[in-house]
C-alpha positions as CSV (number, residue, x, y, z in Angstrom):
1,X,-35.4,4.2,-5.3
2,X,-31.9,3.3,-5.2
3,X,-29.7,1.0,-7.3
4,X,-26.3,-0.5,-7.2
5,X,-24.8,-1.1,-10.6
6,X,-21.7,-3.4,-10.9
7,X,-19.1,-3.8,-13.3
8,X,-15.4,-5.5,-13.9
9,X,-16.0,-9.1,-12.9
10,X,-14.4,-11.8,-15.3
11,X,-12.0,-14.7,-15.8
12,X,-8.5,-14.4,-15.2
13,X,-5.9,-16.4,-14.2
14,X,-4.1,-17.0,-10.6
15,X,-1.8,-14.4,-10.4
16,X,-3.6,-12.0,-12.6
17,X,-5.5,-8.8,-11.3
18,X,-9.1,-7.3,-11.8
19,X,-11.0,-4.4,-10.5
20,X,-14.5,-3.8,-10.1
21,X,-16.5,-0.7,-9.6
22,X,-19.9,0.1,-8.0
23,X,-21.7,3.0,-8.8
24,X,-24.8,4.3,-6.1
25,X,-27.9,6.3,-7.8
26,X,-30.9,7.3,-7.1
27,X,-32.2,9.4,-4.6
28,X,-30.7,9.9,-0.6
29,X,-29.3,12.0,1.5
30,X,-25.5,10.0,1.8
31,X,-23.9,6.8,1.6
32,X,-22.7,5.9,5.1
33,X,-20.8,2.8,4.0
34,X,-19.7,1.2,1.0
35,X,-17.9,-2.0,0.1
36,X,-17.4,-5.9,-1.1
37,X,-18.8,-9.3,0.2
38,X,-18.5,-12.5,-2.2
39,X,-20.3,-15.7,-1.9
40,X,-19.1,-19.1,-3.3
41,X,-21.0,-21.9,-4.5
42,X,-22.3,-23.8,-1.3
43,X,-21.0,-20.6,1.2
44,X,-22.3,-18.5,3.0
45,X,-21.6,-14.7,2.2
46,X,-18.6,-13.2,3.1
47,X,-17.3,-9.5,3.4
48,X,-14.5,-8.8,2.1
49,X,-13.7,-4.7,1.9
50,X,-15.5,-1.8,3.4
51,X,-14.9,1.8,3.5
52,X,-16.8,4.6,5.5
53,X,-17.7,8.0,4.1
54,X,-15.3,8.9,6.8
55,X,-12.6,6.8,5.1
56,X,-12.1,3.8,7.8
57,X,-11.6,0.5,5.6
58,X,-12.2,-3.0,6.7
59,X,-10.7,-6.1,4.9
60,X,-11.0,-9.5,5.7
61,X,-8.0,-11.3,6.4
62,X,-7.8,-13.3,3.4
63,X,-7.6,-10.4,1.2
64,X,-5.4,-8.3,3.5
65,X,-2.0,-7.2,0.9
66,X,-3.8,-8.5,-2.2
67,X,-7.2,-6.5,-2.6
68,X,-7.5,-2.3,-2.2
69,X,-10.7,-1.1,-1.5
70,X,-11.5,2.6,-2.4
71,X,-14.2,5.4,-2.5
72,X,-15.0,8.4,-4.7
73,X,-17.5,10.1,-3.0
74,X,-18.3,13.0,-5.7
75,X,-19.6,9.5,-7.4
76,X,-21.0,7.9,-5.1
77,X,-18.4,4.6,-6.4
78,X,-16.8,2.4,-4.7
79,X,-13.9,0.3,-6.3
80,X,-12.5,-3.0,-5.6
81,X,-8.9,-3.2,-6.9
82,X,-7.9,-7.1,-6.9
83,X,-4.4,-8.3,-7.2
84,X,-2.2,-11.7,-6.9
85,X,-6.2,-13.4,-7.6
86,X,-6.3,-17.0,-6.3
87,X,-8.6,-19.4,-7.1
88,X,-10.1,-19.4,-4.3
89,X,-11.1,-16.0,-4.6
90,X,-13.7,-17.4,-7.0
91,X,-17.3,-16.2,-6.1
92,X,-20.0,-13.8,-7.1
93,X,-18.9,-10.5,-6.1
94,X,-21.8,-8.3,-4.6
95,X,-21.4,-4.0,-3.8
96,X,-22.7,-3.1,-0.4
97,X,-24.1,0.0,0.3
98,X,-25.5,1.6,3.6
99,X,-27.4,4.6,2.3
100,X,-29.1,7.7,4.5
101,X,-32.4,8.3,2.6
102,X,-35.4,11.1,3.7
103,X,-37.5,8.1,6.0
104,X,-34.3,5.9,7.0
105,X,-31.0,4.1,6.9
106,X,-31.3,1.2,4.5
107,X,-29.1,-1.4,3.1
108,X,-29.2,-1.9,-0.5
109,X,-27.1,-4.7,-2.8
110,X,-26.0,-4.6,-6.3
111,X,-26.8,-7.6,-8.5
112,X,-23.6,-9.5,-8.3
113,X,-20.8,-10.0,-10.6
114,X,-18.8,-12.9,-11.2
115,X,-15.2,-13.4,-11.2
116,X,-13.3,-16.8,-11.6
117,X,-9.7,-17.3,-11.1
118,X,-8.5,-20.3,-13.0
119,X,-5.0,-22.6,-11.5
């Protein structure tokens, strides 16, 4: 069984910053990629940072300059470091991870977190 636990979401305002960690556990062999999507109310899910055990890191556009996605593998965490927050940045903030396990590769999600950005 493996389980995504989130933390760090909250309220703060445009301008302001927040980061949020993800931590992996349970039982596999390796984490082949970990990262960030976000869904707002009445939208579809989005990704917005990934990072490979190898180190490659994806952003969408939006966040490109603004969000810093990072990875401690000895942890098995992935952290999303969020500056410059907008309000449109508002959403349910979910951890991604691809995981290597004895029978497969799986993907698993975290619960969610919220963060909201107020004007």
């Amino acid at each position: 069984q493996v389980q995504l636990v989130e933390s760090g979401g909250g309220l703060v305002q445009a301008g302001g910053s927040l980061r949020l960690s993800c931590a992996a556990s349970g039982r596999f062999l390796s984490i082949i990629i970990m990262g960030w999507h976000r869904q707002a109310p009445g939208k579809q899910r989005e990704l917005v940072a990934t990072v490979t055990s190898g180190g490659e890191i994806n952003y969408v556009d939006s966040v490109k300059g603004r969000f810093t996605v990072s990875r401690d593998n000895a942890k098995n965490t992935v952290y999303l470091q969020m500056n410059s927050l907008k309000p449109e940045d508002t959403s349910v903030y979910y951890c991604y991870a691809y995981i290597r396990t004895n029978a497969s590769f799986s993907g698993y999600w975290g619960q969610g977190t919220q963060v909201t950005v107020s004007s």
